[in-house]
Wavefront OBJ file of the C-alpha trace (Angstrom):
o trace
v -32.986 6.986 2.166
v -32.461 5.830 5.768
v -34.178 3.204 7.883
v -36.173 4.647 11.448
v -38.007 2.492 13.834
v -41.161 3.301 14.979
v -41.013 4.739 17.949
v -44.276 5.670 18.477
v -47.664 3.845 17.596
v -48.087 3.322 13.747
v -51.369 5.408 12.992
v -50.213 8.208 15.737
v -46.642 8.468 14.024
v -48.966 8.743 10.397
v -51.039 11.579 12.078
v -47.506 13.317 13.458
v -46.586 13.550 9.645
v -49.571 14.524 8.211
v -50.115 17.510 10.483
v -46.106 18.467 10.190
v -47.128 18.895 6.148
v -44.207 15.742 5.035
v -44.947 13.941 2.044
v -45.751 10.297 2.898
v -47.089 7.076 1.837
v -48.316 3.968 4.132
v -47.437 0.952 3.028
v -49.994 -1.370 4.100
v -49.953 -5.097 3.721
v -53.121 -6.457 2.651
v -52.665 -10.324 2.370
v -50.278 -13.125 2.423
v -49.835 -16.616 1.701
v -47.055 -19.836 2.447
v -44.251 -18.535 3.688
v -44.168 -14.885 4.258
v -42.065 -12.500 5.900
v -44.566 -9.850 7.643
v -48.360 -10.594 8.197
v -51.751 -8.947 7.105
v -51.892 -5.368 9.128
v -48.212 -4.507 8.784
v -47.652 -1.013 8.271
v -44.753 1.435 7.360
v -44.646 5.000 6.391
v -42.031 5.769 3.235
v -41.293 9.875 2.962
v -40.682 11.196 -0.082
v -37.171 10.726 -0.438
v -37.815 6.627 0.236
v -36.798 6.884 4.026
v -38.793 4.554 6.017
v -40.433 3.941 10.064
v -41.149 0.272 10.618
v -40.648 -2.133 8.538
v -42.466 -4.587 6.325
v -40.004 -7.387 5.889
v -36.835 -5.790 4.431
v -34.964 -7.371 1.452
v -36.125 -7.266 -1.617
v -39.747 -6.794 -1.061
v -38.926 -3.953 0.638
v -37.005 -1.929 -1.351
v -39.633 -2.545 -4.215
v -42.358 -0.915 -1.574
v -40.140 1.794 -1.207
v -39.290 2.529 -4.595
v -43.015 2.663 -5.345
v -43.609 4.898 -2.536
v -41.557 7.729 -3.687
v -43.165 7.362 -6.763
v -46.607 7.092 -6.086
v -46.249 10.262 -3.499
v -45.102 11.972 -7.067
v -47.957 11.062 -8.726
v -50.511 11.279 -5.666
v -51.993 7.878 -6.687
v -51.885 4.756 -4.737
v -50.160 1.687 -6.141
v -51.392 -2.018 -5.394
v -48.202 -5.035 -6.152
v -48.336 -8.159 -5.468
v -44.951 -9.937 -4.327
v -43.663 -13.471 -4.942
v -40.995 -15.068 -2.972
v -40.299 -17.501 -5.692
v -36.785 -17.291 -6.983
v -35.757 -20.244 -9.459
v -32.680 -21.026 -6.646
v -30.612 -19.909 -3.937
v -28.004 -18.862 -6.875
v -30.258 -16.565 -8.157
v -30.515 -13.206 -5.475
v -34.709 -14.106 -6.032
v -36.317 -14.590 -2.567
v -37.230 -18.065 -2.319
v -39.622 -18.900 0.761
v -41.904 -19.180 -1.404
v -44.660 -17.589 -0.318
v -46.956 -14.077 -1.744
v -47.782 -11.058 -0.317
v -50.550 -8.396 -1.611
v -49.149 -4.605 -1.155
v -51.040 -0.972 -0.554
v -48.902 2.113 -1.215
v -51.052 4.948 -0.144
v -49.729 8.415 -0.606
v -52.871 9.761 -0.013
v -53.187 9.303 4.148
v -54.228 13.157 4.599
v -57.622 12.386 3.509
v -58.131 9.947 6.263
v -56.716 11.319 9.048
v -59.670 11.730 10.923
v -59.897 7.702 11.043
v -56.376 7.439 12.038
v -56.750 9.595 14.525
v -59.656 8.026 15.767
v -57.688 4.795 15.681
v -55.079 5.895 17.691
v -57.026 7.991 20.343
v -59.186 5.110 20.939
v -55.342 2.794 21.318
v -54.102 5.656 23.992
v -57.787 5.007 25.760
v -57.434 1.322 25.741
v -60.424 0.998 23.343
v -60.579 -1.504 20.552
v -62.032 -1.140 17.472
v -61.873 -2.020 13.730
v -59.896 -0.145 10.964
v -61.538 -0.769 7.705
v -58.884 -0.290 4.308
v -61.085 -0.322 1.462
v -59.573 -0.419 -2.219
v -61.720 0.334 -5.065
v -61.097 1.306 -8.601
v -58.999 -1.885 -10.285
v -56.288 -0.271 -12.348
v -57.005 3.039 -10.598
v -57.167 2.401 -7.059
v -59.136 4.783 -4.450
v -58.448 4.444 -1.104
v -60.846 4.732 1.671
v -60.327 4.511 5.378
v -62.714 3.983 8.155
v -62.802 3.717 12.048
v -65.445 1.862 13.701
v -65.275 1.638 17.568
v -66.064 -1.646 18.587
v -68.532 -0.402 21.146
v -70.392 0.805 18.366
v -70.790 -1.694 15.857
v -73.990 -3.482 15.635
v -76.187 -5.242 13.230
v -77.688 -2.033 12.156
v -74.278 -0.868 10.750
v -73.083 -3.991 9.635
v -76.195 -3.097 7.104
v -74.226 -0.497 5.845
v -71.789 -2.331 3.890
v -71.402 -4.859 1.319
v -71.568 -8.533 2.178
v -67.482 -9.129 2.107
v -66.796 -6.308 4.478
v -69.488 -7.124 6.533
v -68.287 -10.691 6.934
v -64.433 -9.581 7.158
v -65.493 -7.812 9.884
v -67.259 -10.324 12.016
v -64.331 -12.632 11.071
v -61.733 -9.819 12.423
v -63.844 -9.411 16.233
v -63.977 -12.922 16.311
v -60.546 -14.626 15.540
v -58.643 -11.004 16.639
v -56.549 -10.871 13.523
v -56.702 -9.005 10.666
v -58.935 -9.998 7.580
v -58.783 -9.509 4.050
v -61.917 -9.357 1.663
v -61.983 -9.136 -2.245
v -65.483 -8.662 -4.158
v -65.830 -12.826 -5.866
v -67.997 -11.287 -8.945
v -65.339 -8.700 -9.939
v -62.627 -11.512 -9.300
v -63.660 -14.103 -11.780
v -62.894 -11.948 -14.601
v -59.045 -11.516 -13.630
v -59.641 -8.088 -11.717
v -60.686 -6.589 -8.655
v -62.643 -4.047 -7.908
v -62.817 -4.162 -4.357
v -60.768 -5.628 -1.821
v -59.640 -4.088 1.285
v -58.407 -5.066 5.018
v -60.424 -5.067 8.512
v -58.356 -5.156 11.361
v -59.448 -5.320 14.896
v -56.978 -2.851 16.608
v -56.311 -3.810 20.209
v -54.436 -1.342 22.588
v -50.570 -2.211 23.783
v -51.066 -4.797 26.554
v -49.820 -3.351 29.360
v -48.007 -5.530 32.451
v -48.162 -5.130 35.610
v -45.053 -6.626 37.968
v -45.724 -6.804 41.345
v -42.252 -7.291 42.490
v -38.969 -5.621 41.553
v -36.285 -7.753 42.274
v -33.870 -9.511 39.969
v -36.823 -11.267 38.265
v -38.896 -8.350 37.760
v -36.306 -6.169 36.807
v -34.937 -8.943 34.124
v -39.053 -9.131 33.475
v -39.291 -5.809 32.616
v -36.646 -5.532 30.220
v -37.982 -8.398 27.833
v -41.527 -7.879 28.164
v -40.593 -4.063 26.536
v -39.092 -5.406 23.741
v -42.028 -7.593 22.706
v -44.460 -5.181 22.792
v -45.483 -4.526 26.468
v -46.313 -1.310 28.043
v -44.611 -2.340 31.530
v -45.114 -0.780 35.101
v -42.626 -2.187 37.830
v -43.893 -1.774 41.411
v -42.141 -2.941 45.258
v -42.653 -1.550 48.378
v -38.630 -1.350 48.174
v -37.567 1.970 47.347
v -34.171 1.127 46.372
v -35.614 -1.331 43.999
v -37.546 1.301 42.279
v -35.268 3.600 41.211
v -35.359 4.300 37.196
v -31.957 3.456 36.476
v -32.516 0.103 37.033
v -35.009 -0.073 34.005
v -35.084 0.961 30.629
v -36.626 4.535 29.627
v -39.821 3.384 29.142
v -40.506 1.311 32.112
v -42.559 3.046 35.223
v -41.889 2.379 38.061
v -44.221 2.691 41.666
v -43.125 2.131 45.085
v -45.623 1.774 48.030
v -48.752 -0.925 48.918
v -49.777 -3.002 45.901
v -53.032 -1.950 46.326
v -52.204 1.449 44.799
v -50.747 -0.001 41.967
v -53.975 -1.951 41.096
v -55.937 1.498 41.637
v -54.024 3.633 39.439
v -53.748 0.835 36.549
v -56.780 -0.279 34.638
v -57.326 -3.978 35.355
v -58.770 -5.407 32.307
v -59.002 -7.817 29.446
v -55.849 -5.612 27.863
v -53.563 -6.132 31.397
v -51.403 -8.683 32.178
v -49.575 -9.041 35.967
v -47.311 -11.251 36.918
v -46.602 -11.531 40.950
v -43.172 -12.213 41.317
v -42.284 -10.231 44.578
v -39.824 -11.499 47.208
v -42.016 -13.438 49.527
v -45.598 -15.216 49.827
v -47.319 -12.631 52.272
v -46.573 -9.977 49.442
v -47.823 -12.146 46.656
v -50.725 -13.362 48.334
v -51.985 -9.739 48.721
v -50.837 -8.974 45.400
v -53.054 -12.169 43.885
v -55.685 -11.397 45.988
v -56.019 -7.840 44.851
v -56.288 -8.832 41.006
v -57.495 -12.428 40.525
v -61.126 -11.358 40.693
v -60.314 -8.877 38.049
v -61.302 -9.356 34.202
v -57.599 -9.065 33.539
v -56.110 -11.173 30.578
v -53.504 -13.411 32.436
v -52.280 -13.604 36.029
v -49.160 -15.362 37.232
v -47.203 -15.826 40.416
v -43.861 -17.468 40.653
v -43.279 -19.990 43.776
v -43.157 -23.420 44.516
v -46.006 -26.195 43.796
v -45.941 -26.147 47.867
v -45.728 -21.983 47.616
v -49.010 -22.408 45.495
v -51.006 -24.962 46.576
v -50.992 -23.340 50.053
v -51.597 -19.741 48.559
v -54.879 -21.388 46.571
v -55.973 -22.704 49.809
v -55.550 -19.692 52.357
v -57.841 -17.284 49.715
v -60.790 -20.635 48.750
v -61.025 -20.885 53.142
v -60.886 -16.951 53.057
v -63.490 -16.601 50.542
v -61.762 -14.084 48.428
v -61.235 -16.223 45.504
v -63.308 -19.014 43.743
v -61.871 -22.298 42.111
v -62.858 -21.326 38.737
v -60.985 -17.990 39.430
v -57.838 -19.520 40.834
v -58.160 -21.640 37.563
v -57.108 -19.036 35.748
v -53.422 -18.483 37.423
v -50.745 -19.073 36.211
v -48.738 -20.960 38.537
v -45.294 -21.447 38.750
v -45.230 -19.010 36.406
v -43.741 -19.202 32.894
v -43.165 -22.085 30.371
v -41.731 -24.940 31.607
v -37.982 -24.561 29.488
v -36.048 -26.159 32.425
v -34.896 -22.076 33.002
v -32.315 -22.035 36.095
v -30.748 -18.353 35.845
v -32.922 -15.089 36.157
v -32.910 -14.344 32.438
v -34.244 -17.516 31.802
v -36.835 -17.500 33.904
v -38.017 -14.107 32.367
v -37.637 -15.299 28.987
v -40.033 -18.300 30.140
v -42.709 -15.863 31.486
v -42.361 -13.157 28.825
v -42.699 -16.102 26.414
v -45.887 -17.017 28.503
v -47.181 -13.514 28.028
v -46.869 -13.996 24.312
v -48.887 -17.365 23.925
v -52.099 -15.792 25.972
v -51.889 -12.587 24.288
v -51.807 -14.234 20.788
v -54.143 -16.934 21.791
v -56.591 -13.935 21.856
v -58.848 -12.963 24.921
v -62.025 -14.800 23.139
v -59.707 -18.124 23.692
v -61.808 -18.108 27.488
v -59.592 -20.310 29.401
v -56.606 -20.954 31.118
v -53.600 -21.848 28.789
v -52.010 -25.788 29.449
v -48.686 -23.463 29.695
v -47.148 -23.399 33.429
v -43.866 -24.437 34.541
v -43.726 -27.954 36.207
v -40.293 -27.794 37.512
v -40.108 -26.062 41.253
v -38.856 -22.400 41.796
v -37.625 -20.237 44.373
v -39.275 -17.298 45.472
v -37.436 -13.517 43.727
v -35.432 -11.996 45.896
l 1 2 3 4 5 6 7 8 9 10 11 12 13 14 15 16 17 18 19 20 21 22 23 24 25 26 27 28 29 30 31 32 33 34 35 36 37 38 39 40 41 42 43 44 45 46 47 48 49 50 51 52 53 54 55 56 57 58 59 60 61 62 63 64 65 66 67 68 69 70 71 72 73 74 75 76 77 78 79 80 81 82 83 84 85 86 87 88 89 90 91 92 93 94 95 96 97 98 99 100 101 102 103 104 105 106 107 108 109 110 111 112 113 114 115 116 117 118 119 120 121 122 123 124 125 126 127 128 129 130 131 132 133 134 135 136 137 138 139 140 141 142 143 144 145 146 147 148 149 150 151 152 153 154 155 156 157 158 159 160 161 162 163 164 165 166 167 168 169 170 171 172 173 174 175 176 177 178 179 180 181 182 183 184 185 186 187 188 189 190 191 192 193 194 195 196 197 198 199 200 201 202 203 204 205 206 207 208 209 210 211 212 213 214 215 216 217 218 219 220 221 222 223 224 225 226 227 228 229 230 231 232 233 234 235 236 237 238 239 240 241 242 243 244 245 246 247 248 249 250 251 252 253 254 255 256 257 258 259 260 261 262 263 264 265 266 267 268 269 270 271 272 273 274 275 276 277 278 279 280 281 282 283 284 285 286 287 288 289 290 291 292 293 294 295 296 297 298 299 300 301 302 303 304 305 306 307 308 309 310 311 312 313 314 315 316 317 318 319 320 321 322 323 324 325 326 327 328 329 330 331 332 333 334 335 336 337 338 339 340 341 342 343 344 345 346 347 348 349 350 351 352 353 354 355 356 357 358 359 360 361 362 363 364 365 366 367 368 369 370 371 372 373 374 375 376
């Protein structure tokens, strides 16, 4: 019974097991309340012997998931459990946050892997979309899993479903976070006959860093570990090279403007301009602020910016409301001094405008005020 990370996306890694013929179950969490560990959407996969990839909290809760995994994979029948994090006292071993989670254990993923698939051929496309978890059955739960490309949804097929999954899945598009839905006539009489989970699936952001130097490079490293697919680019070769990175980072050397033509600028990428001077960032900026891309930041000086915003208004290549949208200096303003500071300010930037949601439609009150030298 060991513990694996993830190391590939969720519904892909479930699709990988199917067609390799392993027993598996997805654990699935439905919905929470107070004080919870893991939100709505979180996902594992449990084998057959009760070895896990992700994770949906640890602890207790857990190893309860896990135990009911193996078992429901025995009995090829999923298991809903609810979980309380109410222990009497910190004496007891009981978690005590206090909070309640709602559980799937579905050993029966084969039959939907067409929709996971789906799912995560539309993620590796950079297409969103809505996976729909329905649960039906009360004591004898069916599972049923469904893909619906966001491109295609309309009114006509929001006709095809029942007024709670309908609304969850408005709710989902619109507030970009997963949604649960229950069935209110079947709940009155202590049971549920229907209750499931939409959840808007959004691909892995990816970041753009137009400059490689100590910044960028320190950049790179945290942005990876929260979640960012990260390209690193310079017209410096030696600051290119793939040592300097981790494994998954790519790298390009050469003009900016190939790096904008190879990479899809949209609402999904982020690029922050942190390159070692302000004739390289000013071609950078000017390259991408036009762009429908979800954030754009340049590190520099008020002075450094101000006179940037002015050379590309006179030069017509940008508007005000488009220079709005910058990010400049870049980061949060955490007084950071040293360069793994600074990334940690702009990596935690990138986190409160991806979370904030694209729908959010304006600039974030969440630049640095301090001054700050250009990378070098």
């Amino acid at each position: 019974m060991a513990i694996h990370p993830l190391t590939t996306e969720v519904h892909q890694a479930l699709v990988n097991f199917i067609d390799e013929g392993r027993d598996c179950a997805l654990i699935v969490v439905l919905h929470g309340s107070g004080s919870i560990p893991r939100q709505p959407g979180t996902k594992a996969i449990v084998d057959a012997e009760g070895s896990i990839w992700g994770t949906i909290g640890g602890g207790l809760l857990e190893a309860e998931a896990r135990r009911l995994a193996v078992e429901s994979i025995r009995a090829k029948r999923p298991v809903l459990f609810d979980f309380r994090f109410t222990g009497a006292g910190v004496q007891s071993g009981d978690p005590i946050c206090g909070g309640h989670l709602r559980v799937l254990v579905d050993p029966t993923v084969a039959d939907h892997r067409a929709s996971y698939a789906q799912a995560a051929e539309a993620l590796d496309q950079h297409r969103r979309g809505v996976l729909l978890t329905t649960v039906s059955g009360g004591e004898a739960p069916r599972v049923n899993v469904q893909w619906l490309p966001e491109s295609d949804f309309s009114e006509r097929t929001e006709s095809h479903f029942a007024e709670p999954i309908a609304q969850a899945i408005h709710s989902t598009l619109d507030a970009e976070a997963p949604v649960f839905f229950a069935d209110p006539q079947a709940a009155t009489d202590g049971r549920t006959n229907l209750e499931g989970l939409a959840e808007l699936l959004c691909p892995t952001p990816l970041l753009l860093i137009a400059g490689a130097g100590h910044v960028g490079q320190a950049l790179a490293r945290q942005a990876g570990l929260v979640g960012f697919r990260v390209v690193v680019h310079d017209d410096r070769p030696e600051f290119c090279e793939a040592s300097l990175y981790p494994p998954d980072v790519i790298t390009r050397c050469g003009d900016v403007a190939a790096l904008f033509e190879e990479f899809p600028l949209t609402e999904d990428t982020y690029v922050a301009i942190v390159g070692r001077g302000h004739l390289v960032d000013i071609r950078a900026l000017a390259l991408c602020i036009n762009k429908p891309v979800a954030y754009v930041g340049m590190m520099g000086s008020r002075r450094k910016v101000a006179l940037v915003r002015r050379e590309l208004l006179e030069s017509g290549v940008a508007s005000e409301a488009q220079l709005n949208r910058l990010h400049a200096p870049i980061g949060l303003d955490i007084a950071a001094k040293t360069v793994p500071e600074i990334a940690a300010s702009i990596t935690a930037q990138l986190i409160a405008v991806r979370r904030a949601g694209r729908r959010a439609g304006k600039k974030h009150s969440t630049g640095r005020k301090s001054r700050r030298r250009e990378a070098r």
